[in-house]
BATOR-328496 format. One record per residue: x, y, z of N, C-alpha, C in turn; residue in one letter. Coordinates in steps of 0.1 Angstrom, whole numbers, plus 5000, padded with zeros to 4 digits. Layout:
<atoms>
XYZXYZXYZa...
</atoms>
This chain:
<atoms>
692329271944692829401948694229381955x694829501955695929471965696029461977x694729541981694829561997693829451999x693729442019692929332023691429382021x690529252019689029282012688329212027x687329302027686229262033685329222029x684729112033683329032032683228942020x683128842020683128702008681528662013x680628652007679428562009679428402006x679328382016679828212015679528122007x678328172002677628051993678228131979x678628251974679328311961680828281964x681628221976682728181979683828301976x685028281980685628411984686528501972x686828581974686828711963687828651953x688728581957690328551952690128431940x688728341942688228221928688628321917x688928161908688828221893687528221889x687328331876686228351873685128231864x685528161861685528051858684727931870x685427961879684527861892683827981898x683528071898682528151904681628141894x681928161879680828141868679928051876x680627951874679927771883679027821891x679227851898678727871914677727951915x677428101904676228171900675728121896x675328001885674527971874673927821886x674427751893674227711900673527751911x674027861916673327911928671227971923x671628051914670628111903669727991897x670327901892669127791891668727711901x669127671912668427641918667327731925x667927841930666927911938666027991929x666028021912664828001906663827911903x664127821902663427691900662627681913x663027661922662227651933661527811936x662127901934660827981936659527981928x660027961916659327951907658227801908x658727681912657827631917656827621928x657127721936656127781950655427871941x655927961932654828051928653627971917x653827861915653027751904652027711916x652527681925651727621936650927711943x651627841944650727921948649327911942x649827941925648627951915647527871917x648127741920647127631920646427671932x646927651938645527661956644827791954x645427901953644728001950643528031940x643527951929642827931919641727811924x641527671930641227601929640427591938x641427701953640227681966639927831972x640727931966640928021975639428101967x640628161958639828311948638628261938x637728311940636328331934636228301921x635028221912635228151901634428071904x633628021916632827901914634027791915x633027691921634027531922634627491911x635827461910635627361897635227251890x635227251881634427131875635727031871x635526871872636326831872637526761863x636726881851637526881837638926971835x638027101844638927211848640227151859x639927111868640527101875641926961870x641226881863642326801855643126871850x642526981842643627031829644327131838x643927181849645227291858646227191861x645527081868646427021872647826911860x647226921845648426831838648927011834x648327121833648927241828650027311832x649927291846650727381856652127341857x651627191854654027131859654427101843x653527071833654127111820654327221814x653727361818654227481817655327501820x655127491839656527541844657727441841x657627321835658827221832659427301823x658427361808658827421797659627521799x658827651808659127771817660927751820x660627651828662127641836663227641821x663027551816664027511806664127621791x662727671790663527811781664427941793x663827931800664528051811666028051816x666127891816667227841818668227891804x668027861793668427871785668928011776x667328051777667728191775668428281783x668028241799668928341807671028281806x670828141807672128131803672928221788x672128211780672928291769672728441770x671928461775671728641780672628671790x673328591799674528641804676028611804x675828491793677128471795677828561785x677528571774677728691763677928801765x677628861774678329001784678929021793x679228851799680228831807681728751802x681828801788683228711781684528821787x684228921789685629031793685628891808x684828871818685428841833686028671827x685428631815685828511814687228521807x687428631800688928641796690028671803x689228771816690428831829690428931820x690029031812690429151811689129261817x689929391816688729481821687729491812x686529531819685829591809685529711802x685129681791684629881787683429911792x683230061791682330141796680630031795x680230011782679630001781679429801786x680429721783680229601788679929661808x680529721816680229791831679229751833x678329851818676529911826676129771823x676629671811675829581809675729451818x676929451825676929371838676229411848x675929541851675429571861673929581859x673429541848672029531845671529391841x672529281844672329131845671229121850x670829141862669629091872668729171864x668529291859667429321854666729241837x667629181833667729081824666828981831x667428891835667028741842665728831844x666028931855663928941858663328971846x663429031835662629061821662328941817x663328821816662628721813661828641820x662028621832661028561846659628671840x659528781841658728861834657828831822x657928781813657628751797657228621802x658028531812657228361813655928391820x656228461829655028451842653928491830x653828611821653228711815652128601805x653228541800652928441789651928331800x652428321814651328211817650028291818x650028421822648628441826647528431817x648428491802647628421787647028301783x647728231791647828061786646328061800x646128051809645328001819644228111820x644528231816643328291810642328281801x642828161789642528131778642127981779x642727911791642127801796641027801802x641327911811639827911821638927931815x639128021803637728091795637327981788x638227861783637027761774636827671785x637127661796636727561804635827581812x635927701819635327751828635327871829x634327941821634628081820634428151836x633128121845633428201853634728221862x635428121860637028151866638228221854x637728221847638828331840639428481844x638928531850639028671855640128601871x639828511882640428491890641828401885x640928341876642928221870643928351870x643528431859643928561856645128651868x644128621877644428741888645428641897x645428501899645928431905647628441898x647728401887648928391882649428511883x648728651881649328751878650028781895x649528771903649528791917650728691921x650828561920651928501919653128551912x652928531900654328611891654828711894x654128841902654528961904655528921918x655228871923655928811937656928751933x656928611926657828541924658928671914x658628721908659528781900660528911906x659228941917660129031922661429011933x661328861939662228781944663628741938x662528701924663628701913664928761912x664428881910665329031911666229031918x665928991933666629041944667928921948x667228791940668128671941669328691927x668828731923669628781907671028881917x670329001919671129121923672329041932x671628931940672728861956673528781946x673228751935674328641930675328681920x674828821914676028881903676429011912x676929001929677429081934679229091928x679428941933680728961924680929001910x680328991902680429041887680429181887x679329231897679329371899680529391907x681129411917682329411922683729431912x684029321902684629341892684529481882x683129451882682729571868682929671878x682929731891683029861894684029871902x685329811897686629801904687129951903x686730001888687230131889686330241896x685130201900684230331905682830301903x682130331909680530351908680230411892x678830401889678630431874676930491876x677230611870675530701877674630641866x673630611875672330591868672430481856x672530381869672730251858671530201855x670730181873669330171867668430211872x668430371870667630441871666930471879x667430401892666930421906667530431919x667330491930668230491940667730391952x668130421963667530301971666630291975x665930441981664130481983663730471973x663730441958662730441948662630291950x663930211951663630061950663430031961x663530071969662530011980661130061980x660630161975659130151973658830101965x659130081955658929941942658829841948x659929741955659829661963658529641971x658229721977657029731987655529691983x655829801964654629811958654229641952x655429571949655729451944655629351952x655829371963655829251973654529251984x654329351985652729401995651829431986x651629561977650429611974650329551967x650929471954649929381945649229231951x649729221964649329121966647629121977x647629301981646829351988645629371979x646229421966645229421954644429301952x645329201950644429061950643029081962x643029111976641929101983640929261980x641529321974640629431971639929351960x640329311950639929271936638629151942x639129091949638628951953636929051959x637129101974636129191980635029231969x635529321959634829401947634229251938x635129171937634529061930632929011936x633228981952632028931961630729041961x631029161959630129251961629729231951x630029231939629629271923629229141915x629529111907629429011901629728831901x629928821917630528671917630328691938x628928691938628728661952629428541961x629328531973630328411977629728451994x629728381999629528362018630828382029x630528462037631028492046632128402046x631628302045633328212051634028202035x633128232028634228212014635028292013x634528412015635128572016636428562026x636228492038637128472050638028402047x637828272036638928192035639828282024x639428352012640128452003641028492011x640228582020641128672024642228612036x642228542043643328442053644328442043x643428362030645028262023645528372018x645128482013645628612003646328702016x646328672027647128772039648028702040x647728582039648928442041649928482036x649628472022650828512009651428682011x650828772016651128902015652528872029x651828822037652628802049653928722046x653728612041655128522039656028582027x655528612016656228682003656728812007x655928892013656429032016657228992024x657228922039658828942044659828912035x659728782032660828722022661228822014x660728902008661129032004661729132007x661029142022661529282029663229192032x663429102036664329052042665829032034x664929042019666629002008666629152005x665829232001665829382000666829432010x666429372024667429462034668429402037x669029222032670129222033671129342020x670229302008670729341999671629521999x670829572011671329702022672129682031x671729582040673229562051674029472046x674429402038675229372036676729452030x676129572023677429662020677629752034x676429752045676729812056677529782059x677429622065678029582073679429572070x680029532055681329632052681529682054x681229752055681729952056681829932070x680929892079681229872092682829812098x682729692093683829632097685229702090x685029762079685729882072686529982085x685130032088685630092101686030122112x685630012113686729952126687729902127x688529812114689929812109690729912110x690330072102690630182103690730252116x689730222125690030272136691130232143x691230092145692029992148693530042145x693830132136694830162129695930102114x694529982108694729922097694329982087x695230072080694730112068694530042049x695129902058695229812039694229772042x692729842037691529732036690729832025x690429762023689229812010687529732013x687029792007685329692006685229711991x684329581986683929591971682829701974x683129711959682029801953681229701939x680229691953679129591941677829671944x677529751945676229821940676329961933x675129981923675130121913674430161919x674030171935673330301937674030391952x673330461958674130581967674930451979x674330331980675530241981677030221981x677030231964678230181956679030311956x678230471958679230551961679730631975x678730511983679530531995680930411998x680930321991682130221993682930271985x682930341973683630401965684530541974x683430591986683730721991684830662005x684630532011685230432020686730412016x686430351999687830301998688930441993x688030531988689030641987689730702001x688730712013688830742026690530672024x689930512027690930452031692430442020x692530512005693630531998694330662007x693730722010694430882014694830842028x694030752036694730732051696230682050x696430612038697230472038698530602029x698530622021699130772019699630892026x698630922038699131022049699530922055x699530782058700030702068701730692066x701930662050702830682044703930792042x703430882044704231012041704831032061x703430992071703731042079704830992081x704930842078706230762082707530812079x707430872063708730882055709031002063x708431102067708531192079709231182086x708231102098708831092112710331002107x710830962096712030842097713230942093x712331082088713731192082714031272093x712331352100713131392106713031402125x712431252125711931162142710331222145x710331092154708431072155708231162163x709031242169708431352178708331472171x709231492163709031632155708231632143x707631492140706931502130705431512136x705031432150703831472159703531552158x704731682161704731842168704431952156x704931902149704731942131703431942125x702131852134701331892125700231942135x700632012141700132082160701032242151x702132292153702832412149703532372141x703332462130704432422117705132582117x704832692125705632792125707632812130x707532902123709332932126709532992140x710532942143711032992152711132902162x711632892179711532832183711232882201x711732792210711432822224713132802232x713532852241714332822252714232692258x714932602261714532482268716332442275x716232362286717432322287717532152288x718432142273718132002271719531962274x719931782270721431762271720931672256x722731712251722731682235723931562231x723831532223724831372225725631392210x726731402210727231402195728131282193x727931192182728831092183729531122165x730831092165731731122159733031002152x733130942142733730802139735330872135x736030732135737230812138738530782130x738930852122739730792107739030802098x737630832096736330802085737230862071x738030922072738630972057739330832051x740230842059741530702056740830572053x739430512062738730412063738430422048x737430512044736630552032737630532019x739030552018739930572009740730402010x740130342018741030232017740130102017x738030162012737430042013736630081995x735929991994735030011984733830081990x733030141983731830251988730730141994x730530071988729629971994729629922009x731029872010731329812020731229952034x731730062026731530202039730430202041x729530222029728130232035727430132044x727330032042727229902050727629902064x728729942065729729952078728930092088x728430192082728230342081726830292089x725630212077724330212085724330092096x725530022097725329952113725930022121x726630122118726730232127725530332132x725230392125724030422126722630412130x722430272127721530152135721430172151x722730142155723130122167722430282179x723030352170723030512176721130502177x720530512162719330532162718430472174x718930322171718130232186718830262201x719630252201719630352218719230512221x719230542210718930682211717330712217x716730622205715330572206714830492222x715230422227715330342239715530442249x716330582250716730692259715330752261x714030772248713430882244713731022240x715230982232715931082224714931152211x715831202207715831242195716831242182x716831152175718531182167718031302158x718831412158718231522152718531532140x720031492137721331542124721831402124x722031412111723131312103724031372094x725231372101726031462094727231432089x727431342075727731272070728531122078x729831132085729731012098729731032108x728531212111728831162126726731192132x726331222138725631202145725031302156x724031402157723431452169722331402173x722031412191720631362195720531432203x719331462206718831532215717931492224x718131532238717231452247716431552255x715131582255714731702264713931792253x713531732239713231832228712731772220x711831772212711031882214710031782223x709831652230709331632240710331642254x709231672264709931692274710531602284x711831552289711931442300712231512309x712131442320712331472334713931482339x714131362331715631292335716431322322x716431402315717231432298718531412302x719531422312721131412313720931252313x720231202321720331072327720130982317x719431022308718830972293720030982285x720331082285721631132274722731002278x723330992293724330952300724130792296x722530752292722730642297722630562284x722330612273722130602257724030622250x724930732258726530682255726730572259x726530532271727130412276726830262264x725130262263725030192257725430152240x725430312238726030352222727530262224x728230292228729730282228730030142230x729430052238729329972243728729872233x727829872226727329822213728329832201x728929922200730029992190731129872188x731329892206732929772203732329662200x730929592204730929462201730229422186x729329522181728629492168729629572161x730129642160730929732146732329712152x733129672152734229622157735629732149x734829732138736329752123736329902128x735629982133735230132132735430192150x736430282150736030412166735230512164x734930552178734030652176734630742188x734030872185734330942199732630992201x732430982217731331072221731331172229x730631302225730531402234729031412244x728631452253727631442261727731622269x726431672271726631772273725131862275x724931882289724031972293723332122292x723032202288722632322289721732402283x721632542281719932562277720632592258x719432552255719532592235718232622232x718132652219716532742215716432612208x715332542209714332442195713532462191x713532472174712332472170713032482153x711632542149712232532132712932622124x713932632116714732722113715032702099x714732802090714632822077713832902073x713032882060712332952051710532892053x709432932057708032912056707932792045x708532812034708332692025709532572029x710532592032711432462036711932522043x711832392060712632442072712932322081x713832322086714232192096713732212113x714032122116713732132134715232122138x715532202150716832172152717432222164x718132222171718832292183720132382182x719832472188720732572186721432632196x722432602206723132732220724232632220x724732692236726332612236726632502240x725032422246724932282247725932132234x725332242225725132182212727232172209x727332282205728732342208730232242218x729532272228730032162237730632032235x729031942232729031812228730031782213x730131892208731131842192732231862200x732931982209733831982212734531852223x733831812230734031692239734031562229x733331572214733731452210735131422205x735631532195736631532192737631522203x737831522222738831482232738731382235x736631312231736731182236737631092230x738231122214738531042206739830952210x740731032222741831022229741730982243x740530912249740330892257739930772261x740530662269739730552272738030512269x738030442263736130412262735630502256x735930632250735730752239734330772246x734230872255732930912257733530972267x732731102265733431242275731931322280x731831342291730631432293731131542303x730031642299730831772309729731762323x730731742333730031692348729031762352x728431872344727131942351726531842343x726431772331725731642330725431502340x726531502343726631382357725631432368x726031542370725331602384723831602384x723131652372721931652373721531532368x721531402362721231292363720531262379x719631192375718631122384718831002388x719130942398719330822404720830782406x721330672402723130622400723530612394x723130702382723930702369725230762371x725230872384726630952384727630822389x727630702393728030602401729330522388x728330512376729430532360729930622355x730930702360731330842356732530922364x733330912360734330972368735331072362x735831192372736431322367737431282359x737831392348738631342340739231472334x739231572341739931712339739131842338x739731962338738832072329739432102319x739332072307739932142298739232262294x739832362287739132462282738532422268x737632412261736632392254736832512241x737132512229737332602218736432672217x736232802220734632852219734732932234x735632872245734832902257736232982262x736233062272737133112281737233032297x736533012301736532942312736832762307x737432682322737532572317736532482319x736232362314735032302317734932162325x734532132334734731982341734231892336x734731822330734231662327734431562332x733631452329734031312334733531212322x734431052320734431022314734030862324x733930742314733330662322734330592333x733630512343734630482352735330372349x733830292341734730092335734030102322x735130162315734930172297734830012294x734130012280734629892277735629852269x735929752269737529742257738829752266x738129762273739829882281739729852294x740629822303740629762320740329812325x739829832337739229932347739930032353x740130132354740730252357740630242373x741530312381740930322393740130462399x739130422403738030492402738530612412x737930742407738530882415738030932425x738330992432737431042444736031052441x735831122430734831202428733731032424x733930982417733630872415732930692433x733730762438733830682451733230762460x733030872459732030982469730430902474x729730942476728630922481727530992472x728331132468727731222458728731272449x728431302436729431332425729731502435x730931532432731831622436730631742426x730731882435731031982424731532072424x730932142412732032232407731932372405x
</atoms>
């Protein structure tokens, strides 16, 4: 997949193998841990038959022929099972051995592998109970009914293990086959039916054995208290040992996609949205990892959009945007920062477009990251020049001081990383309406009064001014701390727009440029007002 996966089972090795060495690694894992189950369930047969379950002693004709019968069966057992299970699955697994997907119907047939292997584990066991049924009866007929019950009692156990060792080792196969999605009713069960199957397979037939045995003692095949006592021990023995072993791969066969989904979600919480979990089971499992990784396509999508968002139109207004998306806006008194490049006609007409653009977004860079470092806002990009806003749509305490202190830095980065390029800045305090302005279906966030007004008009006088940054001194004044300490008067001009004139100050030690001698207002104790 593309995104990061959770959970590799160590002994099926990790998701990224070719299919080819995981082939290996199933058919390997699968034969050994059949074989040996299957020879605990042979063994079972034998003690159970020989000392346990009812039949009379054996005679020691019988007991020879179990004993050459049992490892030359299961030798034969092993090696058709082997064989046939090998060609029963490799043959529907040629799409994973080619690397292409599967069709519909190769899907279900992967995902009914394990029920294969057990049909045939099924047909062996089935076949021995014939064979030792048919032994006991010429040898020793009154053990024919318990040979019987012994193997059947074994086989149902071992097979139902079977199943569950089958299901653990073609997880990956399943994983692959349900890359594109869960598939309903593959086999015909959900997880409460197979787990009472399970139960009925791993406990009550083996519970049956001591009912059958009991009914045997009462009826037709008497036996003594301690006979009856040893039956029943060794037959709790097995109910006890087999049924956990059962209950325990049944319920990993359950936590283990938990535990995915767990660790799923706590990545997600964490705020990692590239993760996925396989989808290796066909039942309400496989469509809850199916329901996980969709979760997680849509987070990673809204994570995405929020981004392309917040980068058009800033992480604060795209926060506030999904809180009120209504028109209109509020009164606020922010300070606004406009920066402005200077020749951009003549520059543009005398480079190749490449090279402007280039020159344009390390311009722009510069603005964005101090702007960002203030707790601004850059609002507008307005072909080469620039608004920011400080005081909007979050609130600061100190918005002049922020404003005041994001020029310095702007300008200051200008002469030394963009060298080829001037700029003029305007800076400027007062109240504007923010909020969204347009049409219910497309609308901007934006600022609006004579703050705004101001700052274009102050940029265009910065442009002629030492260190190009002009602010109008009710900005200085209300700054917080010594910022007014960098800042000195620098006229009233009248402002295009305004009738009254307006006080500004511009810096006291620009850079680029020698130090000016600092003005009264500058050398005060407190900035002068006005």
């Amino acid at each position: 997949m593309s995104h990061g996966q959770i959970r590799g089972a160590r002994l099926l090795g990790p998701p990224e193998q070719s299919t080819r060495r995981l082939r290996v690694r199933i058919q390997l894992l699968l034969t050994v841990l059949l074989v040996i189950t299957n020879l605990i369930g042979a063994a079972i047969v034998l003690v159970l038959r020989l000392w346990v379950l009812p039949g009379g002693s054996p005679n020691d004709a019988y007991a020879l022929s179990l004993a050459i019968a049992t490892p030359v069966y299961v030798g034969v057992a092993v090696l058709v099972g082997a064989t046939v299970g090998t060609i029963a699955c490799v043959r529907p697994l040629r799409w994973a051995l080619q690397d292409r997907q599967p069709t519909e119907k190769e899907r279900r047939t992967a995902l009914r592998l394990s029920i294969r292997l057990t049909a045939i584990q099924v047909v062996l066991w089935g076949a021995a109970v014939v064979v030792f049924t048919v032994l006991s009866t010429v040898l020793q007929p009154a053990a024919a009914l318990s040979a019987g019950l012994s193997v059947a009692i074994a086989g149902t156990v071992v097979c139902t293990i079977a199943y569950l060792i089958s299901e653990y080792a073609f997880r990956p196969i399943a994983a692959r086959a349900l890359t594109d999605g869960p598939l309903e009713n593959v086999h015909g069960t959900g997880l409460l039916r197979r787990m009472v199957v399970f139960w009925i397979l791993g406990t009550a037939v083996p519970v049956g054995g001591i009912v059958a045995s009991c009914i045997a003692a009462m009826t037709w095949q008497p036996m003594t208290v301690e006979r009856l006592g040893l039956v029943v021990l060794c037959l709790t023995a097995v109910i006890l040992v087999f049924g956990l072993l059962v209950t325990v791969l049944d319920g990993r066969a359950v936590v283990g996609p938990v535990t995915a989904l767990r660790e799923g979600v706590d990545r997600v919480r964490d705020g990692d949205y590239d993760i996925d979990v396989p989808v290796d089971d066909s039942t309400e499992l496989g469509l809850l990892q199916a329901g996980f990784n969709q979760m997680a396509d849509g987070l990673r999508e809204r994570e995405r959009i929020r981004d392309l968002f917040g980068r058009h139109v800033g992480r604060d207004v795209a926060a506030s945007a999904t809180e009120d998306v209504a028109l209109g806006g509020g009164a606020s008194t922010v300070t606004t920062l406009m920066v402005d490049l200077v020749g951009s006609t003549t520059y543009a007409a005398r480079r190749e477009p490449a090279e402007v653009v280039e020159v344009l977004n390390r311009f722009f860079a510069v603005i964005v990251e101090e702007v960002d470092a203030q707790d601004g806002l850059v609002n507008k990009f307005m072909g080469d020049a620039v608004l920011a806003v400080f005081g909007a749509p979050t609130v600061l305490e100190d918005h002049a001081g922020a404003g005041l202190r994001a020029a310095r830095s702007i300008i200051d980065r200008l002469t030394r990383e963009v060298p080829e390029i001037r700029a003029g800045i305007g800076v400027s305090t007062g109240d504007v309406v923010a909020g969204n302005v347009g049409h219910e279906s497309r609308f901007e966030y934006t600022v609006i009064g004579d703050a705004v007004n101001a700052a274009a008009r102050l940029t265009e006088l910065a442009k002629d001014v030492p260190g190009g940054v002009l602010a109008t001194w009710r900005t200085v004044e209300e700054a917080l701390g010594d910022e007014w300490r960098e800042w000195q008067q620098e006229g009233e001009p009248t402002l295009r727009g305004r009738e009254e004139p307006t006080p500004v100050g511009r810096l006291t030690d620009p850079p680029g440029a020698a130090a000016t001698a600092p003005s009264q207002a500058a050398t005060a104790d407190q900035p002068a007002s006005t």
